[in-house]
KEMI-349352 format. One record per residue: z, y, x of N, C-alpha, C, O in turn; residue in one letter. Coordinates in pm, whole numbers, plus 32768, in hexadecimal, padded with zeros to 4 digits. Example, Ala and Ser with C-alpha at 12.3 -4.5 7.8 and 13.67 -1.06 7.14 Angstrom:
BEGIN
830C7DC78527830C7E3E84CE830C7EB68528834E7EB48590A 82C47F1F850582CA7F96855783138003850A83248072853DS 
END
This chain:
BEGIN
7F34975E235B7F1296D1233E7F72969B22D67FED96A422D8X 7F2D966722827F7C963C22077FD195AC22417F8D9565228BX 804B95852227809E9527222E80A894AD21DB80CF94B62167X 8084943622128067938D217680B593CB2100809593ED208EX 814F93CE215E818B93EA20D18144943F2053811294171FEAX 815A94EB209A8131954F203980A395022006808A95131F8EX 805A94C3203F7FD7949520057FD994431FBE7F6B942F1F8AX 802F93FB1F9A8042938A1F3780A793AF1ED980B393671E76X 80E594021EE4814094591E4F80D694B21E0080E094C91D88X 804D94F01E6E8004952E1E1C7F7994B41DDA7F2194CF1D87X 7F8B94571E0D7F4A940B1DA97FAF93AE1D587F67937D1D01X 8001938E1D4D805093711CCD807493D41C41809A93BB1BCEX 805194511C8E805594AD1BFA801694B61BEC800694861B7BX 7F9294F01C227EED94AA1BF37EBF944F1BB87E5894511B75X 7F1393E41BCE7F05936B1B877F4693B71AE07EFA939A1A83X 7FA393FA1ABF7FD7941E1A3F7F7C947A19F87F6A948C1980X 7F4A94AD1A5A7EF6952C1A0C7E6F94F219F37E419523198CX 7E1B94961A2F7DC794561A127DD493DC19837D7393B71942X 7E6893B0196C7E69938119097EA093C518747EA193961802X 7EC9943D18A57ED4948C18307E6A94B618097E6694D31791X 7DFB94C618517D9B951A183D7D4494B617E27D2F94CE176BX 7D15944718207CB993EF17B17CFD93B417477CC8936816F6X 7D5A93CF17467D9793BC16C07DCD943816577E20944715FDX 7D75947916947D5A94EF16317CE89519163F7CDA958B1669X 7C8A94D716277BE894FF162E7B98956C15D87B3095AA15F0X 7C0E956C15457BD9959E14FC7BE4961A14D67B9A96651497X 7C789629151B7CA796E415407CCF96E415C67D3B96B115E7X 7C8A971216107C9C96FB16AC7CE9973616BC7CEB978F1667X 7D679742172C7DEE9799173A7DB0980117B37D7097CA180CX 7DBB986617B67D8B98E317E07DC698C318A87E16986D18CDX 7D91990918E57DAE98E419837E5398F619967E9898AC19DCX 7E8C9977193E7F12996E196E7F7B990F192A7FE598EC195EX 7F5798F418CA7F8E986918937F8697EE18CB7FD8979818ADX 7F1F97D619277F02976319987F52976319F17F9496FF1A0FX 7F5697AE1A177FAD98171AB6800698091A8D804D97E31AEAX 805C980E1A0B80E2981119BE80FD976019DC816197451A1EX 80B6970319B580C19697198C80AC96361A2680BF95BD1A1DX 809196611A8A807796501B29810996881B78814A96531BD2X 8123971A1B25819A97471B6D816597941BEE81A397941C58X 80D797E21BD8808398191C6B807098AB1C2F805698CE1BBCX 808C98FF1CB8805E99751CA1800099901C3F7F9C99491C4EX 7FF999E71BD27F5899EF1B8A7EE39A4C1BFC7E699A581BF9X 7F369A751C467ED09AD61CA27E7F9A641CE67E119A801D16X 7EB299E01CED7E8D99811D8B7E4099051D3F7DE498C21D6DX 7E7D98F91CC57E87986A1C817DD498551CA17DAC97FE1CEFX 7D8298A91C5F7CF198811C607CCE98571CF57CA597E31D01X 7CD4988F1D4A7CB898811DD07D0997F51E0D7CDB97C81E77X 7D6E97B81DD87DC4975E1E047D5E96F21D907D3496861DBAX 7D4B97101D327D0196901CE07C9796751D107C7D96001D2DX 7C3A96E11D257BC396C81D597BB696671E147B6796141E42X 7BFD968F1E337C0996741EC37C1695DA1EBB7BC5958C1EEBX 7C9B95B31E6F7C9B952E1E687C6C94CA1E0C7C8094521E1DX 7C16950D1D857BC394971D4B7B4994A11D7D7B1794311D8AX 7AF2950D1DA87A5895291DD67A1695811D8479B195B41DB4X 7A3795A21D107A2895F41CB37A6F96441C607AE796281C6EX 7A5C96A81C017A9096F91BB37AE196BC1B487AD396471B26X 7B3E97181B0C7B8196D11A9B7AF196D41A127ACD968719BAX 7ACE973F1A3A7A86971E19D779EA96AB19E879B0966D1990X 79D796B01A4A796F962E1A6A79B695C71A41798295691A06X 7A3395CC1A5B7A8D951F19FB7A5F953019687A1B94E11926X 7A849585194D7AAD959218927A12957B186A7A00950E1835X 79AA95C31878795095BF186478E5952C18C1786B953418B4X 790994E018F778CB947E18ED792C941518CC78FF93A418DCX 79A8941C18A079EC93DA183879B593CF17AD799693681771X 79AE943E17897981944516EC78FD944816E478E594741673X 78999433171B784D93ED170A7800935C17317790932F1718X 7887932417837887928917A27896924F1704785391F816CCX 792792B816C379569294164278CD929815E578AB923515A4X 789092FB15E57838931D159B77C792BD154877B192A914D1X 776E927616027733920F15E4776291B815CE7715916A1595X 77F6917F15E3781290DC15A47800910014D777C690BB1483X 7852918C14C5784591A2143077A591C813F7778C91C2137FX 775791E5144676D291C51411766B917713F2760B917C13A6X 76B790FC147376A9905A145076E48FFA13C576A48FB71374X 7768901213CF779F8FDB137C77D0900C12F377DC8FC8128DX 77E9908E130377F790E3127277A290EC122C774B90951231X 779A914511DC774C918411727760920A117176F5923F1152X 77B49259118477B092E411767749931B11BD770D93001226X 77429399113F76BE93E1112C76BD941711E0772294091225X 7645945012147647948412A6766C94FC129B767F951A1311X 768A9569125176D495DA1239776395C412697783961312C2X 77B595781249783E952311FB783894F612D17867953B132BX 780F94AA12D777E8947B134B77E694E21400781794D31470X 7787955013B377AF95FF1417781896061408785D95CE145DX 7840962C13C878FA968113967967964813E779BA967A1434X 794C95CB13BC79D2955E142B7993959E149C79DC95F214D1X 792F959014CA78EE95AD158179169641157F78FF966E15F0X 7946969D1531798C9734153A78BA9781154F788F97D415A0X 786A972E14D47820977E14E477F197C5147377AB9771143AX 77ED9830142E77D1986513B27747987B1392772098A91327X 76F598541400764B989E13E5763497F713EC765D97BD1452X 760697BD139E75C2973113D2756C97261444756D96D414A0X 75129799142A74CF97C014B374E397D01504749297B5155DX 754197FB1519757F97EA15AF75A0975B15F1758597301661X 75DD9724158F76299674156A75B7964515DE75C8962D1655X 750E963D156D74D095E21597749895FE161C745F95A21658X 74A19660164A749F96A416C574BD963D175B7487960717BCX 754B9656170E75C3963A178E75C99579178675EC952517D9X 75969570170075BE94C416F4752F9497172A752F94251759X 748A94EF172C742494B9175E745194AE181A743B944E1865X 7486951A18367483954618CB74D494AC18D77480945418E9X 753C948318D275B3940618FD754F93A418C6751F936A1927X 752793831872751193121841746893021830744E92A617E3X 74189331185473869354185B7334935017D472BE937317D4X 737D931C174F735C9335171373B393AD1691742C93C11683X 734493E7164673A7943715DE73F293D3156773C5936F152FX 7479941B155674D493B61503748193571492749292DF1480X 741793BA144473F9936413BF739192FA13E67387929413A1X 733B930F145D72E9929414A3736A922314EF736B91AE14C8X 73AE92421537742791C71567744991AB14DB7426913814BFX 748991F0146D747D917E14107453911F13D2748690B813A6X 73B4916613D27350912D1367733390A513BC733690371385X 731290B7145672DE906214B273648FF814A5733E8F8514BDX 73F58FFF1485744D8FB914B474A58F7A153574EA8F151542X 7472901315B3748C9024161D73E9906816917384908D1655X 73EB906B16D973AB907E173C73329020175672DB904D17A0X 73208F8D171A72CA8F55173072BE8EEC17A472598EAE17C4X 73348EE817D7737C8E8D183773938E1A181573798DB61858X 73DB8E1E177F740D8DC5175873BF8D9716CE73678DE816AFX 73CA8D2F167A73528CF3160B73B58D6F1593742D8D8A1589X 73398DA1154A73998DEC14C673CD8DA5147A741E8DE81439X 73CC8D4B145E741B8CE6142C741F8C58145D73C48C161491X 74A68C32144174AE8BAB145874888B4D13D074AB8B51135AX 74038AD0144273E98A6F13B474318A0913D4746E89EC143AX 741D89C61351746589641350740488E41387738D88E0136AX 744A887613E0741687EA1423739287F813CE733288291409X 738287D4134D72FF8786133072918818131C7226881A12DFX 72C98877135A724688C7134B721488C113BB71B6891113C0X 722788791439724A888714D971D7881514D971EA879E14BEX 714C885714FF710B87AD14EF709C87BC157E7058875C15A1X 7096883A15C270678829166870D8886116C4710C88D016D1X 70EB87D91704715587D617697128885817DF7183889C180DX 70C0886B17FE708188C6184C7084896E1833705B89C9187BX 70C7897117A770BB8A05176171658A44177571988AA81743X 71A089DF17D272558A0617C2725A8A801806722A8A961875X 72AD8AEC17A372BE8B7117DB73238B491853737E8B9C184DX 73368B0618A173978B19193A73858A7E194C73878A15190CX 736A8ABF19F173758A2C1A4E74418A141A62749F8A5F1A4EX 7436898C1A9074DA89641A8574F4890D1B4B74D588981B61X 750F893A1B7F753F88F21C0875C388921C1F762F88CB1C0DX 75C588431C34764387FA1C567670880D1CED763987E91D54X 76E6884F1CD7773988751D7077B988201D5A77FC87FC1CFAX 77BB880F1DE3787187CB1E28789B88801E3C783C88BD1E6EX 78DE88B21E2C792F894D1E3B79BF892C1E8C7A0388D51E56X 79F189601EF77A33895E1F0D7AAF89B21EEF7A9A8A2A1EDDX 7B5189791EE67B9589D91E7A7BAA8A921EF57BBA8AB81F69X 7BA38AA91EB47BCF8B431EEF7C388B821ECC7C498B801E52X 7CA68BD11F207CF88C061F317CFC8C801EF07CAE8CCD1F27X 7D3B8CB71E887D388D331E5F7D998D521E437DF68D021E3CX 7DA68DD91E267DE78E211DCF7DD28E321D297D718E691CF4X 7E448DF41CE57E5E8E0B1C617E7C8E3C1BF97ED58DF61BCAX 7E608EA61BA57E858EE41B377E648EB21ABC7DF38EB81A8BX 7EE08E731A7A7ECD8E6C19FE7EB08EA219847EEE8F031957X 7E348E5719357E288EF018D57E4A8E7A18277E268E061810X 7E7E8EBB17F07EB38E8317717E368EB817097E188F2F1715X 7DF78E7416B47DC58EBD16287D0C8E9816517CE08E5216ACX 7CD68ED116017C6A8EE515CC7C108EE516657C2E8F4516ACX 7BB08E90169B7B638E80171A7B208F0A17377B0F8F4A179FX 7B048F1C16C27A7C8FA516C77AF7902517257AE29088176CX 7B518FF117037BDF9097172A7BFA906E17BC7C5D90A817E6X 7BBB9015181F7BF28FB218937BC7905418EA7C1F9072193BX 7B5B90B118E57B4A9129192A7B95914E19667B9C915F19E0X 7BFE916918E67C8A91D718FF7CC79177197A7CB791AB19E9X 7CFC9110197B7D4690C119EF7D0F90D81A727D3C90F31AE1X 7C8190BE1A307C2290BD1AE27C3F91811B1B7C5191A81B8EX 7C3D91BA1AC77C2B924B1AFB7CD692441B387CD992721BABX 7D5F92191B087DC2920F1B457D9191D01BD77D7E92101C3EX 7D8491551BC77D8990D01C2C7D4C91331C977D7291181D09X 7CDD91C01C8B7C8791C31D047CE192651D197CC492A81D7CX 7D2B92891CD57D8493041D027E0592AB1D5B7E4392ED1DAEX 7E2492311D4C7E7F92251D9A7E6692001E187EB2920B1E78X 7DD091C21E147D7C91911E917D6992141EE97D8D92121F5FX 7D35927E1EB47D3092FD1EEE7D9793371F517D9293631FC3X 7E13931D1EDB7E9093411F177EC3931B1F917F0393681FDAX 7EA5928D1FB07EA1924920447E55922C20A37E6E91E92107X 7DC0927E20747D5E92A520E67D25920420D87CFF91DA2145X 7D1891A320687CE7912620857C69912920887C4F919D206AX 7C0290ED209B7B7990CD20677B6D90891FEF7BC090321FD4X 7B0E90A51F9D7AFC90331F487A9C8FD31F397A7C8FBD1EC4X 7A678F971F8A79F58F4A1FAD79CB8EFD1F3779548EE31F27X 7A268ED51EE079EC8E8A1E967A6B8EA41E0C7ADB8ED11E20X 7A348E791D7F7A618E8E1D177A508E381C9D79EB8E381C57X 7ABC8DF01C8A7AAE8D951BF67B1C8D9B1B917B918DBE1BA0X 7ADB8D711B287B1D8D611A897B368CE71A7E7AE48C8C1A88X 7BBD8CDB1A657BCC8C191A4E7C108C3A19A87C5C8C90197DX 7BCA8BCA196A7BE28BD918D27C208B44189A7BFD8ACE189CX 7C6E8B7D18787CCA8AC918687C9B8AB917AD7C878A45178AX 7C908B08175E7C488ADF16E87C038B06169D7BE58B7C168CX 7BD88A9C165C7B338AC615EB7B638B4F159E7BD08B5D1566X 7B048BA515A77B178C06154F7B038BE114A97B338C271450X 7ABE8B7514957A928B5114277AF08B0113D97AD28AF01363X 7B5A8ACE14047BC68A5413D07C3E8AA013DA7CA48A7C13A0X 7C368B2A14347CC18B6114457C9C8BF2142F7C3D8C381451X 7D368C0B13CF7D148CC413EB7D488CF9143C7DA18CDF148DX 7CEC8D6F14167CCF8DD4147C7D558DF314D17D5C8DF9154CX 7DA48E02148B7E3D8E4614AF7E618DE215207E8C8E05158FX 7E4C8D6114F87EA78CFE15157E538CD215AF7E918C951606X 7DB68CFB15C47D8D8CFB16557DB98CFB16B97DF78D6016DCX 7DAE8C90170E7DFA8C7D17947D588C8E180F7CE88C5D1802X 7D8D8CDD18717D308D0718CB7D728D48195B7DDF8D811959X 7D268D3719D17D618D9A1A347CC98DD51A607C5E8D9C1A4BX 7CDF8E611AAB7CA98E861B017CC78E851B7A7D398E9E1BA3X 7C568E631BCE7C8F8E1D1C4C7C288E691CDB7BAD8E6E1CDFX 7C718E8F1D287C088EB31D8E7C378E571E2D7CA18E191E38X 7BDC8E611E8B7BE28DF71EE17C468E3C1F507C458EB61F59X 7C958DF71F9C7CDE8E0F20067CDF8D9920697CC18D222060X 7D0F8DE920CE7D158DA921557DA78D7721727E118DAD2153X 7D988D1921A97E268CEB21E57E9B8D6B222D7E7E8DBF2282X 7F168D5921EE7F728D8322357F9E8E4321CE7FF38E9A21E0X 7F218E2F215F7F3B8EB620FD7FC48E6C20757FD58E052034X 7FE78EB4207F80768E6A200E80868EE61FA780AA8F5A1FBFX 805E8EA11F1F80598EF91EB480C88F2A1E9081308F081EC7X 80C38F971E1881658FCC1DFB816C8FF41D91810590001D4FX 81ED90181D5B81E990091CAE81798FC31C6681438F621C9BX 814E8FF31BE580E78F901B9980828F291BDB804F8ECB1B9EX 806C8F471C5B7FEF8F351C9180498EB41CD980B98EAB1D0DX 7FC58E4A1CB880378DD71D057FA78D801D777F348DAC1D78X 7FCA8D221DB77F9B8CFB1E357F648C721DD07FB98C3B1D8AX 7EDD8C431DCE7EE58BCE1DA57E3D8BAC1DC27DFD8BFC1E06X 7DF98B2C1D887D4E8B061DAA7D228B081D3B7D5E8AE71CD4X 7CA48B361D487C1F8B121CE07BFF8A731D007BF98A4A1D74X 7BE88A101C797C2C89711CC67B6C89641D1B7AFD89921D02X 7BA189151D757AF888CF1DB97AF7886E1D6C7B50883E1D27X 7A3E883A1D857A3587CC1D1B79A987C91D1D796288171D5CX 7971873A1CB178D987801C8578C987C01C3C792D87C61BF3X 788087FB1C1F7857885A1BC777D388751B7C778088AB1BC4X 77B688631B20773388AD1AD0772C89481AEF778C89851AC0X 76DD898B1B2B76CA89FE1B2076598A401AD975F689F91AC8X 76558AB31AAF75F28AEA1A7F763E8B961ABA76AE8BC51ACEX 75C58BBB1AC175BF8C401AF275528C7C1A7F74DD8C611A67X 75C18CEC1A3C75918D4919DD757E8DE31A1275E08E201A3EX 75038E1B1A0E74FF8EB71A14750E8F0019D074E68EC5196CX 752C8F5E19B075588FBC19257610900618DF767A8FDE1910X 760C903718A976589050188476D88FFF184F76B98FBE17EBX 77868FEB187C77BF8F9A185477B78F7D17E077AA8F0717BFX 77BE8FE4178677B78FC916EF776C8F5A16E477928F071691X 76E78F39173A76898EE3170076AC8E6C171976668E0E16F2X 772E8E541768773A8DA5176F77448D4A172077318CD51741X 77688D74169977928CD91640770F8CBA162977158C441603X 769C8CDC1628761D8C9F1619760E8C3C168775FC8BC6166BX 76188C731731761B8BB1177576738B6C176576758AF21776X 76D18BB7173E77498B36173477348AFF16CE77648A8D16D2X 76EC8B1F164176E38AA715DD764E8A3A160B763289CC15DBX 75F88A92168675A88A62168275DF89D016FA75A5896416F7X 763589E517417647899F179E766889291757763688BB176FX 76E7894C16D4771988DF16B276D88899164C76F88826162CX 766E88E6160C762D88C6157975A4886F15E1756B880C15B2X 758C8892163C74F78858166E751A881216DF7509879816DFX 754B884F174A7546880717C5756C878117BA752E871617B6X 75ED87A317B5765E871D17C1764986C117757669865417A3X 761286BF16F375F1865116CC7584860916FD7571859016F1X 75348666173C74F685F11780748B85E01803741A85BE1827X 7529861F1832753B85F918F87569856D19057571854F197CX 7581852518C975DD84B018E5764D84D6193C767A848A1992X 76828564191F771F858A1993778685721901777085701888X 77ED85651948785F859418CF78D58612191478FA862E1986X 78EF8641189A793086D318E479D8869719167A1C866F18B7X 79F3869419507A8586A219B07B0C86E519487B09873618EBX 7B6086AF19787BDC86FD192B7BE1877919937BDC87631A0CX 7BEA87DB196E7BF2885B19B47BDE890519A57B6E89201979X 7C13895019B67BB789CF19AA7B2D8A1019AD7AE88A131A13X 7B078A4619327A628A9619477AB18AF01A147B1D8B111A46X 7A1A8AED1A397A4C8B5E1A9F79D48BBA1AAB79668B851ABBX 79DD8C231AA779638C821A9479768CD81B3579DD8D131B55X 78E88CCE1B9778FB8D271C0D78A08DAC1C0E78258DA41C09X 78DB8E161C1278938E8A1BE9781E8EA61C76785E8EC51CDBX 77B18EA31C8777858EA21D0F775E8F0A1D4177368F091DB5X 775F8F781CFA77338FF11D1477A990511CEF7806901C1CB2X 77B390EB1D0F781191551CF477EC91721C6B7772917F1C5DX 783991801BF777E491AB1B7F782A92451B74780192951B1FX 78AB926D1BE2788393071BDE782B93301C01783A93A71BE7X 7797931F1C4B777593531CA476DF934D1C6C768A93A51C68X 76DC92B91C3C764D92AA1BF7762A92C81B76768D92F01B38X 75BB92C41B2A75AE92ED1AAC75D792641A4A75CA91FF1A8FX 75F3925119F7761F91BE199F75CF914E19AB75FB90DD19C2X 75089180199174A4913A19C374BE90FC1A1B74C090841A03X 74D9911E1A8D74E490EB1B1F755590AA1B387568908A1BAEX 75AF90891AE2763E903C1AC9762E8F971AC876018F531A6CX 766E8F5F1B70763F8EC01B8276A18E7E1B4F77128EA41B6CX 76938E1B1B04775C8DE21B03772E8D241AF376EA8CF21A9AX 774F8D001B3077608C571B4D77A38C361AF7781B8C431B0FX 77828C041A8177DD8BB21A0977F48AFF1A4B77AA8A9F1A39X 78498B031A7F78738A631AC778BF8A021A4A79278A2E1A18X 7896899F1A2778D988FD19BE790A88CE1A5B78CF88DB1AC6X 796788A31A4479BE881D1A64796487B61A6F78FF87CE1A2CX 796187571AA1791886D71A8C796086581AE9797F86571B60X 796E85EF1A7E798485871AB6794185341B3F796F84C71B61X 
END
């Protein structure tokens, strides 16, 4: 029987090897270089990773780089060749393969379409908006109550918030927690601030009487009202409700938005499901 302790030293280096690893997406470091960078047997290391994230190192890497994949097929331009290669794939065919299986469609249709079809392929602008009845997402107003979580801060660029969450849930592992529930609190506009300079946590839910340690700190997702919208699809695809929330809704809900954090609640496992099937609650503040 494994011991808290030994179980929570082997998810704090897990936590290292999981962040070395997506931050090298583009030359993946070989298993004994992981094991090097964990400080774990190379005979054991796979069997010790697997045990405590739910999957393979390579089920990480490979539905990493192609989480990466589709936000750069949204928002880039590089050719879909250019596009394989980063994903470590040299046959395109194969590419569109592995990116139809995750994402249900093949890469050059998710481009052309501008996501999955979840979300509007483009955002119009107010005066093209002329049947109130045609709005791609219904919007609910909730009272939310604040919730207790666990905190990991992630510095930089929103789209990179993965890498934190894949820490935040190796250290959860490490202490046998549940994770019942899971949010992104985003303290600023990606659009007014750069990327670098992004302030964000990943946050998963806890119960009274769990007391966080090193990075991971004890704090709430705030309660409040809230605008919600619930988006299906792939993360990449969010800045489309969020301009739609703020470009359409809000002007004219008669709400005004609150001083406060975006808070995004992930409602489903997105290891587990395909991207399609990816729920996430985009919550406004509201006065």
């Amino acid at each position: 029987m494994q011991h808290p302790r030994t179980r929570i030293g082997h998810a704090a280096r897990i936590e290292r090897v999981v962040a070395y690893m997506v931050g090298r997406l583009d030359a993946p470091p070989t298993l004994e270089q992981l094991a090097a960078v964990g400080h774990f047997s190379p005979w054991h290391f796979h069997r010790i990773y697997r045990g405590l994230m739910g999957e393979t190192v390579a089920d990480t890497l490979r539905r990493m780089r192609l989480h990466r994949a589709a936000s750069e097929l949204l928002h880039g331009t590089a050719p879909l060749a250019t596009v394989a290669r980063r994903c470590g794939y040299t046959a395109t065919a194969a590419f569109n393969r592995a990116f139809a299986a995750a994402h249900g469609l093949p890469p050059g249709e998710y481009r052309r379409r501008g996501g999955l079809g979840n979300a509007p392929p483009a955002f119009k602008p107010r005066q093209q908006e002329s049947n109130p009845m045609s709005a791609p997402y219904s919007v609910t107003i909730e009272q939310r109550p604040a919730i207790d979580v666990a905190a990991l801060a992630h510095a930089g660029d929103y789209e990179q918030i993965a890498t934190t969450f894949e820490k935040l849930a190796a250290w959860a592992a490490g202490r046998g927690l549940p994770q019942p529930r899971s949010f992104g609190v985003y303290y600023d506009d990606p659009a007014t601030t750069e990327a670098a300079a992004l302030r964000s946590d990943a946050c998963i839910q806890i119960e009274p009487g769990v007391e966080p340690d090193g990075a991971v700190r004890r704090t709430q997702v705030p309660g409040g009202r809230y605008a919600v919208l619930v988006h299906t699809g792939p993360y990449a695809e969010l800045p489309d409700p969020y301009r739609w929330l703020f470009g359409e809704w809000l002007p004219d809900s008669g709400e005004e938005a609150a001083d406060g954090p975006m808070v995004e609640e992930y409602l489903n496992d997105w290891h587990r499901l395909p991207p399609s099937e990816w729920r996430t609650a985009v919550c406004l503040p509201l006065k």
